[in-house]
N, C-alpha and C positions, 0 to 999 in steps of 0.2 A: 717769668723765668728769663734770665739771661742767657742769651747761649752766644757765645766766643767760639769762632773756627779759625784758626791758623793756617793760612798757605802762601805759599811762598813761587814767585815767580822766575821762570830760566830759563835757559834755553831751550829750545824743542831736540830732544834728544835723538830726534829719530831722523836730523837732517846733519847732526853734525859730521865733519870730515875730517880725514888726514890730509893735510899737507905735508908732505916732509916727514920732520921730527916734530910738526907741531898739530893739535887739535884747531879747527878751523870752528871759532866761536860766534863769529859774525854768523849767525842766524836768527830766525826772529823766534820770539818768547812764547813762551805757555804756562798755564797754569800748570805747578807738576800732577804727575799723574793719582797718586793719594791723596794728597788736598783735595782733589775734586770729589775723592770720598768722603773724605771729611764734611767740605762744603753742600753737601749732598743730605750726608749725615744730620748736620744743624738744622738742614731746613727741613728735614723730616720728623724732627722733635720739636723744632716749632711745629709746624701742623699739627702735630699730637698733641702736644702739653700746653700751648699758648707758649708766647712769649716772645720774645726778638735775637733774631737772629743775626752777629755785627761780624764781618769777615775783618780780621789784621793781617798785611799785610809788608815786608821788611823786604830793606834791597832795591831789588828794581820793582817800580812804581807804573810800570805799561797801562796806560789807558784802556787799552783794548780787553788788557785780559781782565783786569779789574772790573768791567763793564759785565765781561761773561760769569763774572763771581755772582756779581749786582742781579745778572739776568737767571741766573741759577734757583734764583729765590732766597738772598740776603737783604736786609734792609738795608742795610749799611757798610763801610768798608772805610778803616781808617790804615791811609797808605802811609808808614814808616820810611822816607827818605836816609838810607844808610849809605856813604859811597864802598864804604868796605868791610862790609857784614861778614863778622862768622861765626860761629854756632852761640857760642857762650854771650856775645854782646845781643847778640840778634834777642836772646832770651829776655837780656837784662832793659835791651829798648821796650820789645810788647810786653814785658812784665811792669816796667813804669808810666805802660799806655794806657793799660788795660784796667790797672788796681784801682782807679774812679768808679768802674763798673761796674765791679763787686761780680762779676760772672758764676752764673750756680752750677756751669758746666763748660770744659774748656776741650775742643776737640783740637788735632792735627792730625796728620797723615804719619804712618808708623816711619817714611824714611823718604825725603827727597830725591827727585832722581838726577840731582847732579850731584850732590855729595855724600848721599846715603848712608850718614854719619848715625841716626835713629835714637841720638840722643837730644835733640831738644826739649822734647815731653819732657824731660827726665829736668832736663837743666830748668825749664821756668817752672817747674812742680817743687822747687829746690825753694826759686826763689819767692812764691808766693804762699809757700807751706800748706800747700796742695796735697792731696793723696795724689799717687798717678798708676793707673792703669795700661799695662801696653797691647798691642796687637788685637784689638779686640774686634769681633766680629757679629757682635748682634749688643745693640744694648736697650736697657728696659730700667725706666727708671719706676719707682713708687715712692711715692711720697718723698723725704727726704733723702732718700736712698737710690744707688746704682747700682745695678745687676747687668755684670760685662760677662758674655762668654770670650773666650782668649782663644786665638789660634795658636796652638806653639808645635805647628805642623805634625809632630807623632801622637800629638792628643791634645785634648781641648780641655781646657780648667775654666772654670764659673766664680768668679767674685763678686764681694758684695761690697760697697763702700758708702761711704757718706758725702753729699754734697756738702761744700763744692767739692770739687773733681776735676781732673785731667785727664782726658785720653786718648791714646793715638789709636786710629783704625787700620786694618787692613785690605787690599783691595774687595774682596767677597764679603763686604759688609752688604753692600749695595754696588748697585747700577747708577752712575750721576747721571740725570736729565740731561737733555738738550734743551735749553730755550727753544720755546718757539720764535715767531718773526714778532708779537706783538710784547713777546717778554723781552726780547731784546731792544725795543724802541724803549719802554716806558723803565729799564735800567738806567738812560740817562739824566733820570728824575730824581733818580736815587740818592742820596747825601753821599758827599767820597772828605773823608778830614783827611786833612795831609799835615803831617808832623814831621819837622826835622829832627836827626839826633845826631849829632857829630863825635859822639864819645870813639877812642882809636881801640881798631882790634884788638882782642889776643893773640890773634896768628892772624899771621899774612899770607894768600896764595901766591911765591916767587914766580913758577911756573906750573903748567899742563902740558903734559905731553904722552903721547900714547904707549899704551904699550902692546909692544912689535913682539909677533914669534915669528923667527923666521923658521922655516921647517927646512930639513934635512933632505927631502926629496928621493929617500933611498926604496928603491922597487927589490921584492926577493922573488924571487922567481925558481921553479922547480916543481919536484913533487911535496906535496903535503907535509911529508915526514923530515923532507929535507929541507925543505921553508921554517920548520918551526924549528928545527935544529940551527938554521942559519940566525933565526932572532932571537934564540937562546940567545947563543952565541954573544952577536952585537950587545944586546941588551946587557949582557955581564960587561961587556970592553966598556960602556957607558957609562957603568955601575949603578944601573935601573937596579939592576939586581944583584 
């Protein structure tokens, strides 16, 4: 069996800053946080079903994180060099990386955490005439067949589909591993193909920039009766209400 995991590397979200009017991007990279479910995912169906498991990867190419993909328990990892990835191209590169492969099962992460856009699944299940499955949080495959429970947070629905397949997880599918110290040595054993694709976007990101609430600062002070009378009040002048 083939198993294809898709993740995608960025910036560490939990360091980025404001400057100014502008987001401070100089920070250094990570695997995003659903890939790692993903990648987690793959190697846990390798273990169960045989087969290999090949991480792709579009955009930035960080060695390091790559290595952590490797040390996850991937065989492989083939790094897509894009200078200016976005969603639709990103597809149409590991969709022309990957169709040598023939993969009987195609994971990613249900939404990046820099652009949370949660349509890539959708776009290369388009382009390699894939079924695609989303949000899914337990999967089981049999024979030729996939059985996805789906979280769509007010209730759960259970699909059945045919390989191949496509599907993004959610983060309570799984727990991703830590490498240990010897998995992460014998990662850089591990084959990394590096492909370029210079094909030009569809959309350009012009700028990033945050976005500010500045708050009102306003204290009501009084009794009870006359506090909520005074935020009626505002609230109407507002037209909250």
């Amino acid at each position: 069996m083939n198993i294809v995991t898709c993740f995608k590397i960025v910036p560490d979200d939990t360091l980025i800053k404001i400057v100014g009017d502008k987001l401070d991007l100089n920070v250094p990279p990570k695997i995003s946080t659903y890939d790692k479910n993903a990648i987690e995912e793959a190697v846990r169906i390798k273990e169960k079903y045989g087969g290999k498991a090949i991480g792709v990867t579009a955009g930035n190419i960080d060695r390091k994180s790559i290595r952590e993909a490797l040390a996850m328990g991937l065989d492989e990892v083939i790094a897509i060099n894009m200078k200016e990835p976005d969603v639709m191209t990103t597809a149409e590169a590991i969709a022309e990386t990957i169709s040598p492969i023939k993969p009987d099962i195609i994971l990613t992460g249900e939404a990046t955490t820099d652009s949370s856009t949660s349509v890539f699944s959708s776009y290369l299940a388009s382009l390699l005439n894939y079924p695609v499955v989303t949000y899914a949080k337990s999967i089981t495959i049999e024979g030729n067949k996939v059985r996805v429970e789906r979280n769509l947070t007010t209730f759960q629905e259970i699909i059945e589909t045919d390989l191949p397949a496509i599907i993004s997880v959610v983060g309570e599918i799984n727990t991703p591993r830590i490498p240990s110290v010897k998995q992460i040595l014998e990662s850089s054993k591990k084959p990394v193909k590096n492909v370029d694709y210079d094909k030009q976007p569809k959309v350009k990101i012009v700028n990033v920039s945050p976005y500010v609430i500045t708050r009102k600062k306003i204290v009501i002070e009084g009794k009870m009766e006359e506090a909520v009378d005074k935020l009626l009040n505002y609230l109407s002048q507002e037209g909250v209400l």
